[in-house]
C-alpha positions in Angstrom: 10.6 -50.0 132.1 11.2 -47.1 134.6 13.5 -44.6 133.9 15.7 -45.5 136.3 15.9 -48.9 134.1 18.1 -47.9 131.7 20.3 -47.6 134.2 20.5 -51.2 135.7 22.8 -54.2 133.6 20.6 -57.0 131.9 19.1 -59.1 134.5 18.4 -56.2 136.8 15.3 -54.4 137.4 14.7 -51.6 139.6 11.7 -50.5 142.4 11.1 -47.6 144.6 12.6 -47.7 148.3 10.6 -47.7 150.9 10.3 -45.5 153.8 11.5 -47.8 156.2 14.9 -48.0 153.4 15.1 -44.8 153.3 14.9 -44.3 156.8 17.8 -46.8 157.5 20.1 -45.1 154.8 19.7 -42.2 156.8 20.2 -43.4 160.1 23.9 -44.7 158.6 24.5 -41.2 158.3 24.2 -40.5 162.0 28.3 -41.7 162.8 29.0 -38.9 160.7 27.4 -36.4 161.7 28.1 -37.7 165.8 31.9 -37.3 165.0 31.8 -33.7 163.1 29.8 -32.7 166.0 32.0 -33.9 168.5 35.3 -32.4 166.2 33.7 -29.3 166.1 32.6 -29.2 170.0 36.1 -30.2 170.9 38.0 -27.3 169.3 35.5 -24.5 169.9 35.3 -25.2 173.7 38.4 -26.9 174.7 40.5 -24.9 172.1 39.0 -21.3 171.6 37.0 -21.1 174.8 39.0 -22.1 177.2 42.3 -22.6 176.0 43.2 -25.9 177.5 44.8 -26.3 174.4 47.0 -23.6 172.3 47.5 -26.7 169.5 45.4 -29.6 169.8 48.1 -32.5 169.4 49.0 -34.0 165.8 48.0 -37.1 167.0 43.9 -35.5 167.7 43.6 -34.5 163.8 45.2 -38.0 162.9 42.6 -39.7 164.5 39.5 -37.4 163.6 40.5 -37.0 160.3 40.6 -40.8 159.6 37.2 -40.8 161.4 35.8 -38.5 160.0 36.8 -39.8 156.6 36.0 -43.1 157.0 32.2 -42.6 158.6 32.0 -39.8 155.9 32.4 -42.2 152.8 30.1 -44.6 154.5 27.4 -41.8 154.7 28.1 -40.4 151.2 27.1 -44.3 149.7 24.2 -44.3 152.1 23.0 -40.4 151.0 23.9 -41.4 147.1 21.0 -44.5 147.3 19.2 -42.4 149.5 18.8 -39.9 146.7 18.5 -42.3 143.9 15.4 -43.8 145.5 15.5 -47.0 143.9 16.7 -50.1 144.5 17.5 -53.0 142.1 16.2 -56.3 141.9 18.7 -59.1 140.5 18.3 -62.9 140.6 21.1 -64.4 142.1 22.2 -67.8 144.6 23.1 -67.2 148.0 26.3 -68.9 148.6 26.9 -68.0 152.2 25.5 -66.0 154.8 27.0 -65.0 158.6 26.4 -62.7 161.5 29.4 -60.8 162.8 29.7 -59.6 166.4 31.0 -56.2 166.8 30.3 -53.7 169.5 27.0 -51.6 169.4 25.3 -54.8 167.8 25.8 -57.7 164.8 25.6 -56.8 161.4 24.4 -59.6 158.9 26.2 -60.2 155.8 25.9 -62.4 152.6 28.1 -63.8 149.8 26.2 -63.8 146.3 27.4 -65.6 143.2 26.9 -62.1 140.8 27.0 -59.2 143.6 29.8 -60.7 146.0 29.9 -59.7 149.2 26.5 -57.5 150.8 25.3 -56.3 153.6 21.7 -58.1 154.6 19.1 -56.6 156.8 18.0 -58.7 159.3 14.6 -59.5 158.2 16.5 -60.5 154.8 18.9 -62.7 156.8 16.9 -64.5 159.2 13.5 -65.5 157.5 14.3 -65.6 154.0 17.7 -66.2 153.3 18.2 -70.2 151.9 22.0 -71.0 151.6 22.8 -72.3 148.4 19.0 -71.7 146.7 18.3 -69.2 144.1 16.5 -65.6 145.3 14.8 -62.8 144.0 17.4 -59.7 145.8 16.4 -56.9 146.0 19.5 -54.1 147.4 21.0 -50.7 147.4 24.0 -51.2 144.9 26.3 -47.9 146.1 25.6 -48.9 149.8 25.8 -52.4 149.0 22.7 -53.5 151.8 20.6 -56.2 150.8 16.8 -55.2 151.6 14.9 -58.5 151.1 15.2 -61.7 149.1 12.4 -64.2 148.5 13.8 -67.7 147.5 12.8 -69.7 144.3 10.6 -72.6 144.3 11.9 -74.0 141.3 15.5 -72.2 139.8 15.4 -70.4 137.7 15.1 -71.6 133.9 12.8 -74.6 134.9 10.0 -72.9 133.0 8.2 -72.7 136.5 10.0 -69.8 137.8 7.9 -68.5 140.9 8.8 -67.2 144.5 8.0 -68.7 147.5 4.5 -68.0 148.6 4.6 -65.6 151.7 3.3 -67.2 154.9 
């Protein structure tokens, strides 16, 4: 048991990240940082530079402080498992899984009988995922992003509890 073990409920185990993890909870932290920038850009030139503006409008801070605040808590659960460096591994049954369509790209998601509604990469989405079978899941539990789950050859309490072999 890893320190980081104590941690986790019954049931729940807990590895290291990867690099390619941690390199994906980083990159979620890129919105963020796009929009401060822009924020910041925007009233140092257009503002104090050049004065287009005396007082940016009410409506400007509105809108960049709701953007700022909502890709800020999305980066502050990415940094959190980022700095954690471990993800935990739960046994669970996929109940549903779906692909949404959104500009900039689709984002996968799943519906788990114990975790609820996650986030799935798309390796985790498209090659392993087995609607209604039992998986191995292995996620980021702040961020809520599902990194891989292997499907059960036999459930789990048949005695013969194993993973699918990889091909």
């Amino acid at each position: 048991m890893t320190e980081t073990d104590a941690d986790a409920s019954p049931g729940e185990r807990t590895q290291p990240l990867t690099f390619g993890q941690r390199a994906r909870l980083l990159s979620n932290c890129w919105p963020f940082v796009a929009v401060l920038a822009l924020t910041g850009a925007f009233l140092i030139v257009l503002v104090g530079r050049f004065h287009i503006y005396e007082r940016p409008p009410l409506l400007f801070y509105a809108v960049m402080g709701a953007a700022l605040l909502l890709t800020g808590y999305d980066a502050a659960v990415c940094l959190w498992d980022f700095i954690s460096g471990t993800a935990f591994v739960r046994d669970d049954v996929l109940q549903r899984s779906w692909t949404s369509k959104r500009p900039g790209g689709s984002q996968c998601y799943g519906r788990f009988q114990q975790l609820g509604r996650m986030r799935m990469s798309k390796n985790a989405h498209f090659r392993e995922a087995v609607t209604g079978a039992h998986h191995r899941v292995v996620y980021s539990p702040v961020s809520r992003i599902v990194w891989t789950v292997e499907p059960y050859v036999n459930p789990p309490g048949s005695g013969l509890d194993r993973f699918r072999a990889k091909p």
